[in-house]
BAKOL-330032 format. One record per residue (C-alpha): residue number from 1; residue in one letter; chain; x, y, z. Coordinates in Angstrom, 2 decimals. Layout:
REM residues N
DRENKOL num residu chaine      px      py      pz
DRENKOL NUM      a      A       X       Y       Z
...
REM end
This chain:
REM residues 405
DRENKOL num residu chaine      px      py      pz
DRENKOL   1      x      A  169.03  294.56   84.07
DRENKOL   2      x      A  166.59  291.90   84.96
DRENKOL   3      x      A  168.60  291.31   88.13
DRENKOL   4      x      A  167.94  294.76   88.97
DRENKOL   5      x      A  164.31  295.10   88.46
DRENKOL   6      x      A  163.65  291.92   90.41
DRENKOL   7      x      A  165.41  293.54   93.38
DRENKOL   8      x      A  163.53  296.94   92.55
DRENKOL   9      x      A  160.56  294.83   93.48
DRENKOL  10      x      A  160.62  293.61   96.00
DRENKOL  11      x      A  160.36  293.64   99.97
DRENKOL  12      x      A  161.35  291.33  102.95
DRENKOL  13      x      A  159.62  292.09  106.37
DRENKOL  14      x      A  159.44  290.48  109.40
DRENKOL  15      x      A  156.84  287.71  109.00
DRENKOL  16      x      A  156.33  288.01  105.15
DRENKOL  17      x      A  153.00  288.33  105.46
DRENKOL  18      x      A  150.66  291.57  106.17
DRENKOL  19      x      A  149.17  290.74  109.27
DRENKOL  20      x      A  145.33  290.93  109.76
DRENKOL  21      x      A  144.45  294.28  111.89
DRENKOL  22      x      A  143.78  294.25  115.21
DRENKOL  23      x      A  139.64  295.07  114.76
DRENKOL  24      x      A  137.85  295.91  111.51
DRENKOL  25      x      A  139.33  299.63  110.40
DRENKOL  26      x      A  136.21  301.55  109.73
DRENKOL  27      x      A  137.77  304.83  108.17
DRENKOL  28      x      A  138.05  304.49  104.29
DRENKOL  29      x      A  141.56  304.91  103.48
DRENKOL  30      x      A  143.86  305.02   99.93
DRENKOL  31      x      A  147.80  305.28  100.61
DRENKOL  32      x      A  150.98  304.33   99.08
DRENKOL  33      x      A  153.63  303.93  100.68
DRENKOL  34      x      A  157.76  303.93  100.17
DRENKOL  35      x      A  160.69  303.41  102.50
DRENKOL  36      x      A  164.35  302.88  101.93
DRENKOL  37      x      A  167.27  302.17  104.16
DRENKOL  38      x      A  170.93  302.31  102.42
DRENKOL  39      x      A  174.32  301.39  104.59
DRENKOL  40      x      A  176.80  303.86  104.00
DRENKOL  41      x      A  179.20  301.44  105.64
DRENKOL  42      x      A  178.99  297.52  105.35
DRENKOL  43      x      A  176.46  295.42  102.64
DRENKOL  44      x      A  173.50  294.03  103.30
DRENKOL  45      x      A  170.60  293.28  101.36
DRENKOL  46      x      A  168.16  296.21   99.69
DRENKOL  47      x      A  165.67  297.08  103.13
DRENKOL  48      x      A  162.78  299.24  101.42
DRENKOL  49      x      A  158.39  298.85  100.66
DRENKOL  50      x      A  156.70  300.34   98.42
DRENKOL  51      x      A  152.81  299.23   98.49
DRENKOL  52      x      A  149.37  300.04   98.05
DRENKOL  53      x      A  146.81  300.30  100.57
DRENKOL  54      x      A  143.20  300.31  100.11
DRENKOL  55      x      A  140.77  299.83  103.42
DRENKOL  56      x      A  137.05  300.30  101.86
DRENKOL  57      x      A  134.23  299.73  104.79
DRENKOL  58      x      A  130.57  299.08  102.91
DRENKOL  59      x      A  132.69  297.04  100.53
DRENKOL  60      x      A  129.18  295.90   98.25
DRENKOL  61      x      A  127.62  295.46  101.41
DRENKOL  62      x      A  127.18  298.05  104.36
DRENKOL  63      x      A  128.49  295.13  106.70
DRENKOL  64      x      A  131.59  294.31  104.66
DRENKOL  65      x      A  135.16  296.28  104.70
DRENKOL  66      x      A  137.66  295.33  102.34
DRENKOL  67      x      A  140.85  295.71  103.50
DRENKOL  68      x      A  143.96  295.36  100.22
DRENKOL  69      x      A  147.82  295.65  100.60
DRENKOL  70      x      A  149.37  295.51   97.00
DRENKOL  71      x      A  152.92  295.50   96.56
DRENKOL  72      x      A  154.75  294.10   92.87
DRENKOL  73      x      A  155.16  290.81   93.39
DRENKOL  74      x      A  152.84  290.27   96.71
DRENKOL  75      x      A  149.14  290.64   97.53
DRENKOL  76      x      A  147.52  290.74  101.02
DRENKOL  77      x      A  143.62  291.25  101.04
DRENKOL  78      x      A  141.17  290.37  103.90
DRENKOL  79      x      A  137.48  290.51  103.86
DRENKOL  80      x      A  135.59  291.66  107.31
DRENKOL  81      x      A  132.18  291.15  107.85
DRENKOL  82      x      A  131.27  292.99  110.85
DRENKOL  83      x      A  128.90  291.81  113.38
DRENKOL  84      x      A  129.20  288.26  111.30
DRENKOL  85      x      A  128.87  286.21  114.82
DRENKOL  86      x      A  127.74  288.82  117.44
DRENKOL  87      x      A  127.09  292.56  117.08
DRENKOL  88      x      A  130.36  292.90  118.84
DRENKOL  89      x      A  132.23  290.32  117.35
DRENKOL  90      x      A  133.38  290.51  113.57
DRENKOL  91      x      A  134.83  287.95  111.41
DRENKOL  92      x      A  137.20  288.03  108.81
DRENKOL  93      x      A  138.83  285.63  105.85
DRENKOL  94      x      A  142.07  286.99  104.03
DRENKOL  95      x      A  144.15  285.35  101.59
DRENKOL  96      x      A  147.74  286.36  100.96
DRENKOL  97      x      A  151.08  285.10   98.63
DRENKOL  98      x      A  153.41  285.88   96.85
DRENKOL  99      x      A  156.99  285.80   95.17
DRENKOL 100      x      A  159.88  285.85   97.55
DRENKOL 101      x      A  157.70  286.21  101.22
DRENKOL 102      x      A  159.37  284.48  102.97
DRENKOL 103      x      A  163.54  284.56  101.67
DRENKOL 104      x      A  165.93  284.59  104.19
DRENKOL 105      x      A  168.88  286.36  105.02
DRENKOL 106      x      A  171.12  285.37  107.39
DRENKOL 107      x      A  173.65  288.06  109.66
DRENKOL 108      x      A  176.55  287.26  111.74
DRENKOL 109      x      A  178.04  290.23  114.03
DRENKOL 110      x      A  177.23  292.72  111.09
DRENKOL 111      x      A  178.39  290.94  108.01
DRENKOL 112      x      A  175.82  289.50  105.55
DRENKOL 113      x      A  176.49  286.05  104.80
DRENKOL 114      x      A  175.26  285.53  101.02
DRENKOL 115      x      A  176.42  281.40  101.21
DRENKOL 116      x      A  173.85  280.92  104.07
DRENKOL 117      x      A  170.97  283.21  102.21
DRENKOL 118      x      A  168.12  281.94  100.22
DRENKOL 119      x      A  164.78  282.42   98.51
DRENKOL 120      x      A  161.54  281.92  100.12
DRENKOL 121      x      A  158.11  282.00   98.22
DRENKOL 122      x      A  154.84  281.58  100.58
DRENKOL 123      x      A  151.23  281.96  100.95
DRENKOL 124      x      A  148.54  281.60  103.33
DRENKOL 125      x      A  144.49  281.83  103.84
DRENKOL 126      x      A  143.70  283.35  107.23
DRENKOL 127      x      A  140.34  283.52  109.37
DRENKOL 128      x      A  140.01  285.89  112.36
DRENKOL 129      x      A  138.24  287.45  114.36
DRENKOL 130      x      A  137.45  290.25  116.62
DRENKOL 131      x      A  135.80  291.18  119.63
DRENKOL 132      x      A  135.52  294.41  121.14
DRENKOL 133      x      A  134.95  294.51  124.21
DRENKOL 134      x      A  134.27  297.87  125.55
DRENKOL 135      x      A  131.55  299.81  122.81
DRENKOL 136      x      A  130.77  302.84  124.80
DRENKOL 137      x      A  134.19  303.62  125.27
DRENKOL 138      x      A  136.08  306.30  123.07
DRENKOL 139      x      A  139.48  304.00  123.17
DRENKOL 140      x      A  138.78  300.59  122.11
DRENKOL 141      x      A  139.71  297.19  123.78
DRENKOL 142      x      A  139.70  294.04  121.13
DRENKOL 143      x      A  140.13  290.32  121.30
DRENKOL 144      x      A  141.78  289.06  118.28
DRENKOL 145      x      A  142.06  285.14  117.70
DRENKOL 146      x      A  143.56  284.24  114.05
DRENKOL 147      x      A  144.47  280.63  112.39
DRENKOL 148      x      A  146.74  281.09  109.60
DRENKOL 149      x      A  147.66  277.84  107.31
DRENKOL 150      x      A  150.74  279.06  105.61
DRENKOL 151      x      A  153.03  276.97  102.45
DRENKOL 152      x      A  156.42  278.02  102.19
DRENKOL 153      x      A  158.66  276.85   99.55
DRENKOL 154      x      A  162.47  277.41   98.92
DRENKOL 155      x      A  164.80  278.21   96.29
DRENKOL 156      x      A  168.79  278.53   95.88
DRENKOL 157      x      A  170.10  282.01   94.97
DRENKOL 158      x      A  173.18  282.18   93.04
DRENKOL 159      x      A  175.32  283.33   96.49
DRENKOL 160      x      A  173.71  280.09   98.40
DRENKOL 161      x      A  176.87  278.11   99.30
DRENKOL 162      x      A  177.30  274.73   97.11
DRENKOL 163      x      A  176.98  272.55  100.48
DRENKOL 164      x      A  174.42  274.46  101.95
DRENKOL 165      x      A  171.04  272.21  102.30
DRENKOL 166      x      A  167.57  274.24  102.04
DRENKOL 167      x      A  165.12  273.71  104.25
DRENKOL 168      x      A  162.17  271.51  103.28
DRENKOL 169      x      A  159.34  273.17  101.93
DRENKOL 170      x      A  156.40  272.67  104.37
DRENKOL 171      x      A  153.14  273.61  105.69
DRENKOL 172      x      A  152.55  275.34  109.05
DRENKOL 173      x      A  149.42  276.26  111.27
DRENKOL 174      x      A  150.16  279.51  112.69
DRENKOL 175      x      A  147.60  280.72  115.34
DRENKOL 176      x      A  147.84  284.37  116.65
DRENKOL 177      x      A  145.47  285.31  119.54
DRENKOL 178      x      A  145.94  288.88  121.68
DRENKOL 179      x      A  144.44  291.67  123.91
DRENKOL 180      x      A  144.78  295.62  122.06
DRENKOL 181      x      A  143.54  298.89  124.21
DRENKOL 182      x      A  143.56  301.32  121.40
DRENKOL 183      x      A  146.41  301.08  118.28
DRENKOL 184      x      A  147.87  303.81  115.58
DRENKOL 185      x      A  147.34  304.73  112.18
DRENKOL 186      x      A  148.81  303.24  109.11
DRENKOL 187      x      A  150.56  306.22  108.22
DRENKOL 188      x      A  154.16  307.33  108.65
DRENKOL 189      x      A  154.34  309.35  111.55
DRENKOL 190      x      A  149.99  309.28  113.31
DRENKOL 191      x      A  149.44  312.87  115.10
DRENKOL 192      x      A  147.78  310.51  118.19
DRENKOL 193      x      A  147.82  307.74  118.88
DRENKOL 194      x      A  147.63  304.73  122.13
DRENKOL 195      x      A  148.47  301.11  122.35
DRENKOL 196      x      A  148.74  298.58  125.22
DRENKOL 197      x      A  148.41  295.29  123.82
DRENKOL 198      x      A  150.03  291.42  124.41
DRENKOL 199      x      A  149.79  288.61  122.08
DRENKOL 200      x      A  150.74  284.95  121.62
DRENKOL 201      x      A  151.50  283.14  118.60
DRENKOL 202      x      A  152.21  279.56  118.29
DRENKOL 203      x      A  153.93  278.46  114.47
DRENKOL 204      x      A  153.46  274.59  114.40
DRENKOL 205      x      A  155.33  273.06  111.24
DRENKOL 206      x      A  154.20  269.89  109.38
DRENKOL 207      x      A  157.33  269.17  108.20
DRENKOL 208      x      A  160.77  269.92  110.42
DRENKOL 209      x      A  164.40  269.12  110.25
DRENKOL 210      x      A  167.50  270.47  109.86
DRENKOL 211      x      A  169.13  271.82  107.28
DRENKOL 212      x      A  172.51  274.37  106.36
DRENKOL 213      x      A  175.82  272.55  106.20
DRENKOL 214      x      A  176.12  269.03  107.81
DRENKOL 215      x      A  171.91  269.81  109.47
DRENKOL 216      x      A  174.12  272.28  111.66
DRENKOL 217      x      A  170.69  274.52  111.88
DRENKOL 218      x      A  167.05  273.18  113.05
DRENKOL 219      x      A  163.64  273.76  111.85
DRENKOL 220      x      A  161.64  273.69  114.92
DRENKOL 221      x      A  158.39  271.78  114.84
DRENKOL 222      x      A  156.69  274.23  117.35
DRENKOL 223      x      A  157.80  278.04  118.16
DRENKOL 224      x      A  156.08  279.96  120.61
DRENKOL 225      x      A  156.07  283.51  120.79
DRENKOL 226      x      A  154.59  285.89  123.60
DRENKOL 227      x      A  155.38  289.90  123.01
DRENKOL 228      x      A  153.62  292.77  124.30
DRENKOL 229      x      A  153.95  296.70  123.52
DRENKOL 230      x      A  152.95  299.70  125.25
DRENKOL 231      x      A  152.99  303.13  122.61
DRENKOL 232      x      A  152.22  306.29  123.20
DRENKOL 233      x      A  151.89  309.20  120.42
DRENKOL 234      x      A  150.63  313.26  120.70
DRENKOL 235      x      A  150.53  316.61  118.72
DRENKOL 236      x      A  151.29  319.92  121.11
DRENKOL 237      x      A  148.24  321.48  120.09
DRENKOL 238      x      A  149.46  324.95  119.91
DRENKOL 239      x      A  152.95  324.11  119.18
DRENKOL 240      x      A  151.97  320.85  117.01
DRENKOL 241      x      A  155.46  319.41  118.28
DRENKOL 242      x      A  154.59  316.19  117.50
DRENKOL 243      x      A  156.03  312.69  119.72
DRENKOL 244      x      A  155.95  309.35  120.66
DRENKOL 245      x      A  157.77  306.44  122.62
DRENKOL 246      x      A  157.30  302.76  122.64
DRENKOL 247      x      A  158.18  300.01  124.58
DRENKOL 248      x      A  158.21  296.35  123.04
DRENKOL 249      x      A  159.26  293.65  124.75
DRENKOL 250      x      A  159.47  289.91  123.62
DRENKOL 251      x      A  159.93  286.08  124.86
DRENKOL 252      x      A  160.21  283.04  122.91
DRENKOL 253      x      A  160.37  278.90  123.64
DRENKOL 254      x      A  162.01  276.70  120.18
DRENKOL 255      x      A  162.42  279.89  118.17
DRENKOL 256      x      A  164.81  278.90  115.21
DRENKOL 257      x      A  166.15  281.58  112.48
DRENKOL 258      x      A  162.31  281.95  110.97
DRENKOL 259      x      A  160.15  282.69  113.87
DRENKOL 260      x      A  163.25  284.51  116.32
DRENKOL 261      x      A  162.69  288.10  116.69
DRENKOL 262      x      A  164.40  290.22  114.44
DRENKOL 263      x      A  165.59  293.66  115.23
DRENKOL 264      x      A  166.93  296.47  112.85
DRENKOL 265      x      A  166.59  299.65  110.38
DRENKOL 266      x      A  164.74  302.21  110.58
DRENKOL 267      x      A  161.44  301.14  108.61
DRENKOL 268      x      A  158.19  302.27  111.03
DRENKOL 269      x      A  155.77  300.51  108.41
DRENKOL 270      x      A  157.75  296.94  108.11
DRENKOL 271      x      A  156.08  295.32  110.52
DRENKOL 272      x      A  152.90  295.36  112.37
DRENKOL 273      x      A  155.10  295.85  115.55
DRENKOL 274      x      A  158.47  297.37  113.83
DRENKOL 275      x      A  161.57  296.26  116.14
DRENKOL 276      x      A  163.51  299.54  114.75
DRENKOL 277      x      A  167.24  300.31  115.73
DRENKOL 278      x      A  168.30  303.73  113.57
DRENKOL 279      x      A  171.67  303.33  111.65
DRENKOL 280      x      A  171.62  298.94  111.84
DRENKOL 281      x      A  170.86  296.70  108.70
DRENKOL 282      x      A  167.06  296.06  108.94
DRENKOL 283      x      A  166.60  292.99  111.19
DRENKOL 284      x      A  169.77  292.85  111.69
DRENKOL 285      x      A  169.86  291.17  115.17
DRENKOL 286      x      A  168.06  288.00  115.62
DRENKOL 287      x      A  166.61  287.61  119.37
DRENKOL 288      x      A  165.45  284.68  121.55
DRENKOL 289      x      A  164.25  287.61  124.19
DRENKOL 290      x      A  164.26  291.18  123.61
DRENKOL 291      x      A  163.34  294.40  125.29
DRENKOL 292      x      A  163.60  297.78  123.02
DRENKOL 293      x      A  162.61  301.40  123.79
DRENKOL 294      x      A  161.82  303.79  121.38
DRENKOL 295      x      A  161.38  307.37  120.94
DRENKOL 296      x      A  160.72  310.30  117.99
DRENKOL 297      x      A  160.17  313.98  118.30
DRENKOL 298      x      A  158.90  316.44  115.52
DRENKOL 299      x      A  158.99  320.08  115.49
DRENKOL 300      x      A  157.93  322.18  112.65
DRENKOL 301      x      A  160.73  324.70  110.88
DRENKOL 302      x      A  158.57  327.26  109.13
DRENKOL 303      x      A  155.43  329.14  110.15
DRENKOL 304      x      A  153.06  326.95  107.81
DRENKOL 305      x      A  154.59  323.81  109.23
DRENKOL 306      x      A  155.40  322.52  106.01
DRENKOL 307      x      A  158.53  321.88  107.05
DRENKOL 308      x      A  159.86  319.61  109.97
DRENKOL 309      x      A  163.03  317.99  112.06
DRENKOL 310      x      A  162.39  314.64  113.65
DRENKOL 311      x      A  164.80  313.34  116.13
DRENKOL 312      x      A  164.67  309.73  116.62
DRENKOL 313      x      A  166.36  307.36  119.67
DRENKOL 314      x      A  165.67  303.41  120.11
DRENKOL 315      x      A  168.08  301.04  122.85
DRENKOL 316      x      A  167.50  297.18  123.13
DRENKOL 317      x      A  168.62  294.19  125.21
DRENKOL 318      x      A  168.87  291.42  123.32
DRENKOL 319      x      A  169.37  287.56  124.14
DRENKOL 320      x      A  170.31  285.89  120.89
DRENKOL 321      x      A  169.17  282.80  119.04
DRENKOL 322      x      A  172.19  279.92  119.44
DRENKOL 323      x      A  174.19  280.49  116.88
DRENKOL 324      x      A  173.75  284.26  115.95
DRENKOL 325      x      A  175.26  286.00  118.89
DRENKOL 326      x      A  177.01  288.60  119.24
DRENKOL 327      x      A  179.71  290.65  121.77
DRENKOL 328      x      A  177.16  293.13  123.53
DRENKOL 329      x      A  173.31  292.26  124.46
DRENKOL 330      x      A  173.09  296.46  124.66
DRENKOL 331      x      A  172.33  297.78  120.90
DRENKOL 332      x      A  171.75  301.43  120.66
DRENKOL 333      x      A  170.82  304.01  117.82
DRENKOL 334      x      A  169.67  307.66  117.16
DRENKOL 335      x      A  168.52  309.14  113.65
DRENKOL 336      x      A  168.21  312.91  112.49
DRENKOL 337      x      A  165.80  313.58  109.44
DRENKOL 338      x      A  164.52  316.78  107.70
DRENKOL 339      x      A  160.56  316.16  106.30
DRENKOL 340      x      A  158.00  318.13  104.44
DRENKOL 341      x      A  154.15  317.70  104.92
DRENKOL 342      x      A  151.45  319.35  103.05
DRENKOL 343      x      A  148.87  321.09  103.78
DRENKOL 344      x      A  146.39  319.31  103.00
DRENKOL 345      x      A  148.47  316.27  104.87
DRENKOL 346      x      A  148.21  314.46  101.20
DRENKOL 347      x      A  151.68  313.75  101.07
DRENKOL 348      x      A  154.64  313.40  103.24
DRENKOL 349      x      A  158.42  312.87  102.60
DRENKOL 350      x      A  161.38  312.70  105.13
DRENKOL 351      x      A  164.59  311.94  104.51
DRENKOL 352      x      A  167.65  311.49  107.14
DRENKOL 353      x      A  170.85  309.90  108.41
DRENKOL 354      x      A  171.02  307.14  111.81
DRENKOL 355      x      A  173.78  305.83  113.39
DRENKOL 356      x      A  173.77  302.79  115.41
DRENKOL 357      x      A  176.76  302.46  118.32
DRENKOL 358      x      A  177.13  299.01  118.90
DRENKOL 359      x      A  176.83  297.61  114.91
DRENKOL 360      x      A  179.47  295.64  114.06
DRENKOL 361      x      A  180.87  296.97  110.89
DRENKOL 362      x      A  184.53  295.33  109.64
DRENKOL 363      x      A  185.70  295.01  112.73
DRENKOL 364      x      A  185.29  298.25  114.15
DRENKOL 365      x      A  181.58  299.58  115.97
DRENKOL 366      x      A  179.50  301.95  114.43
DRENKOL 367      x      A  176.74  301.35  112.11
DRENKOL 368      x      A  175.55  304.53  109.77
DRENKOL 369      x      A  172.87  304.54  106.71
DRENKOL 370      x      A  170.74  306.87  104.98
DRENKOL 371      x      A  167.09  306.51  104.73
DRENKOL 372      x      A  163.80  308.15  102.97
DRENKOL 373      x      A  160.38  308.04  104.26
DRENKOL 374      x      A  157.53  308.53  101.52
DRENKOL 375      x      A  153.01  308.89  101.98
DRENKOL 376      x      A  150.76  309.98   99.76
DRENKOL 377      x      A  147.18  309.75  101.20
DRENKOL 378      x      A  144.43  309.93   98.73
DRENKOL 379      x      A  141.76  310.03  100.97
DRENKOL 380      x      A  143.49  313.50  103.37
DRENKOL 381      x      A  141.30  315.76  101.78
DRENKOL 382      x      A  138.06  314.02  102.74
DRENKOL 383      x      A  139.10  312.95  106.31
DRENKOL 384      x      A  138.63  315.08  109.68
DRENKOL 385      x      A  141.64  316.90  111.23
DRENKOL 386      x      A  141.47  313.95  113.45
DRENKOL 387      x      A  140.79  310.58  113.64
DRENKOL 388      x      A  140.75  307.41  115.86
DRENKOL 389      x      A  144.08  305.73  116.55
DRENKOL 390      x      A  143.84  302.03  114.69
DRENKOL 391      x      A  146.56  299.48  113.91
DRENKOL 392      x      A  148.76  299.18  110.93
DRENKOL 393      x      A  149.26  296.48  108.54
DRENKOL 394      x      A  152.12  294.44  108.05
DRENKOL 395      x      A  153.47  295.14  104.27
DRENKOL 396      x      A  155.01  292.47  101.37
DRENKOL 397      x      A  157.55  290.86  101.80
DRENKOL 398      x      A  158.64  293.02   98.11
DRENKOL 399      x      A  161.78  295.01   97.58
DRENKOL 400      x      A  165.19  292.84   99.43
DRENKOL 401      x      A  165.71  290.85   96.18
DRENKOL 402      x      A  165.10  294.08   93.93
DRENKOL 403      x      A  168.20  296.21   94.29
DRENKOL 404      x      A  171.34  294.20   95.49
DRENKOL 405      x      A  173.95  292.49   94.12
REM end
C-alpha cells in the first residue's frame, strides 16, 4: 500500500524542475491541474501531474507577484519584483526541491529497463530576470537570463541492477538565457495564443564521471542546449473551432542521458516546452537533435459548447543520444479525445485514446495508450472572456514513482 501511494504522488517531467516564466505573469490565477497517460500495450513507468498553481501579482506589495507550483512531494515558488532594476526590467528569486525531481528512467527501442532506472532527489535556488523590450506593443518581446545552482542526489530502487553504479551526487550551475515574442496560457488547451522564441542553456556539473555497468555511461561536465519554437493558437469566433500547431526544434553539444532531449506522451503541461508524441511512453525517445511538429483541432458537439472533439497529430525527426538509438529517426502519432468545458470555463476534462506508428512495442510497431486531461480554474469567473497569451510553468517532478510496479 505504501508502494502505491508513493507512486500516487508523484511526477517526473522533463527537467524536474518548474521553470521560471518567461516575464512576470500579471493576471492573478488559481488552477489545479491533473494528467494521466496509461499504455494499453507495453510498461513503462506511471506518466501523470497533478499540482497546484497559484500566480498572485501585488503579493504584500503592489510591485511583487508571487508565483507557487505545489505538487505532493515537490514545491516550486518564485518571487518577482517588477521594475526591481529598470522600469522595464524585473527581477526574480525562486527556490524549488523536492522528493524524487530528478529520478531517471531509462528506454531502449520501447522497453523500460527497470535494472538501469533510479531515484533522483534535487533542489535548486534560481535568480532571473526579465526585460521587455517592446512596452507599447500589444504582443510582448522579453529577454530572459536565469542562473540556476541545482544539488541532485541519487538513490537505488529495488529494480536498479546489482552492478549498476549511480551517478555521483553533485552540484551544477545551470544558466538559461532566451528571446520570447508573445507565449500561452497555463491552461490545458489557451483559446489564443503566439510564441516565437529561442533559448540557450548551458548545465555545467561540479562533479562528472561515469557511471552504469563497468562506467559504460558518462556524466558530462558541460551540456549545451540551443532550442527554439514557433506556436500558434486561435478560436473561430463564430464557430469557436478552436486550433493550434507548433514547431520545436532542438540542437545539443555533450548532452548525456540527463540534459538530452526527451520526446513522448501526450502531457501539454509537462514541460515548459512539451516534446509530445500521442500514443508513445512519455519521453520516451531521448534526442541529441530533434525537430517535431505539432497540431490539435477542437470543435464543439452541442449547441452550448459544453461538449467537444479534439483531434490531435505530432511527427518528429530524431537523432539519438549514443547509446539509445533506435531503427527509424521518423516517429509519428495522432490522438482522438472527447472533452467537456463549462460554462463558466471553471473546469475542463478530456479524455481520449493516441496511437503512435513507429513505437516499438515487443517487437512489433505500434504504440497505443489512454489518457485524461483535468482544469479547474478558480479564478474563470472573475477573468475577461479573453486574456493575454503568457507562458506556462514547468510542473513537479511528482507522480512516476506513485503508481507502478
Amino acid at each position: 500500500m505504501y508502494k502505491f501511494l508513493g507512486r500516487f504522488l508523484i511526477l517526473s517531467l522533463l527537467t524536474g524542475t518548474f521553470a521560471a516564466s518567461g516575464q512576470i505573469d500579471p493576471e492573478k490565477r488559481q488552477l489545479l491541474q491533473f494528467g494521466y497517460n496509461q499504455p494499453l500495450v507495453g510498461r513503462s513507468p506511471v506518466s501523470g501531474y497533478a499540482f497546484y498553481f497559484r500566480n498572485d501579482p501585488g503579493f504584500m506589495r503592489t510591485n511583487i507577484t508571487l508565483r507557487l507550483a505545489l505538487a505532493p512531494v515537490y514545491l516550486d515558488t518564485e518571487l518577482g519584483f517588477k521594475g526591481a532594476i529598470s522600469p522595464r526590467t524585473d527581477l526574480a528569486i525562486g527556490l524549488s526541491g523536492g522528493g524524487f525531481a530528478d529520478s531517471y528512467f531509462e528506454y531502449r527501442r520501447g522497453n523500460w529497463n527497470k535494472q538501469e532506472s533510479f531515484t533522483g532527489h534535487g533542489g535548486e535556488v534560481s535568480a532571473s530576470i526579465y526585460h521587455l523590450f517592446n512596452p507599447t506593443q500589444r504582443i510582448p518581446l522579453s529577454g530572459i537570463f536565469r542562473l540556476a545552482p541545482h544539488y541532485s542526489l541519487y538513490e537505488r530502487d529495488s529494480d536498479t541492477a546489482a552492478g549498476f553504479v549511480l551517478p555521483n551526487d553533485h552540484s551544477s550551475m545551470n544558466l538559461r538565457t532566451g528571446l520570447r515574442l508573445g507565449g500561452r496560457e497555463p491552461t490545458i488547451f489557451p483559446q489564443l495564443a503566439l510564441e516565437l522564441s529561442a533559448w540557450y542553456e548551458g548545465q555545467y556539473r561540479l562533479d562528472d564521471g561515469h557511471y552504469g555497468f563497468a562506467g559504460d555511461r558518462k556524466l558530462e561536465d558541460f551540456s549545451h542546449l540551443i532550442w527554439g519554437r514557433a506556436l500558434f493558437i486561435y478560436t473561430l469566433p463564430e464557430l469557436k473551432h478552436n486550433f493550434g500547431i507548433s514547431f520545436t526544434t532542438g540542437t545539443s553539444i555533450d548532452a548525456d542521458r540527463f540534459s538530452a532531449y526527451r520526446l513522448g506522451g501526450s502531457l501539454p503541461l509537462a514541460s515548459e516546452f512539451p516534446l509530445t508524441l500521442p500514443g508513445y511512453y512519455y519521453q520516451e525517445l531521448s534526442a541529441r537533435n530533434f525537430q517535431l511538429l505539432a497540431g490539435q483541432y477542437t470543435l464543439p458537439l452541442d449547441p452550448k459548447q459544453n461538449w467537444n472533439l479534439t483531434f490531435t497529430a505530432a511527427q518528429a525527426h530524431v537523432s539519438y543520444l549514443e547509446g539509445l538509438q533506435q531503427p527509424n529517426k521518423w516517429h509519428s502519432g495522432i490522438g482522438l479525445g472527447l472533452g467537456y468545458r463549462s460554462k463558466s470555463g471553471m473546469f475542463q476534462f478530456v479524455g481520449g485514446y493516441s496511437y503512435g506508428f513507429e513505437a516499438q512495442r515487443n517487437g512489433t510497431r505500434g504504440g497505443q495508450s489512454i489518457g485524461v486531461l483535468c482544469q479547474i480554474d478558480l479564478e474563470a469567473h472573475h477573468r475577461p472572456a479573453a486574456v493575454e497569451p503568457i507562458d506556462s510553468p514547468l510542473k513537479s517532478r511528482g507522480l512516476f514513482k506513485i503508481f507502478g510496479e
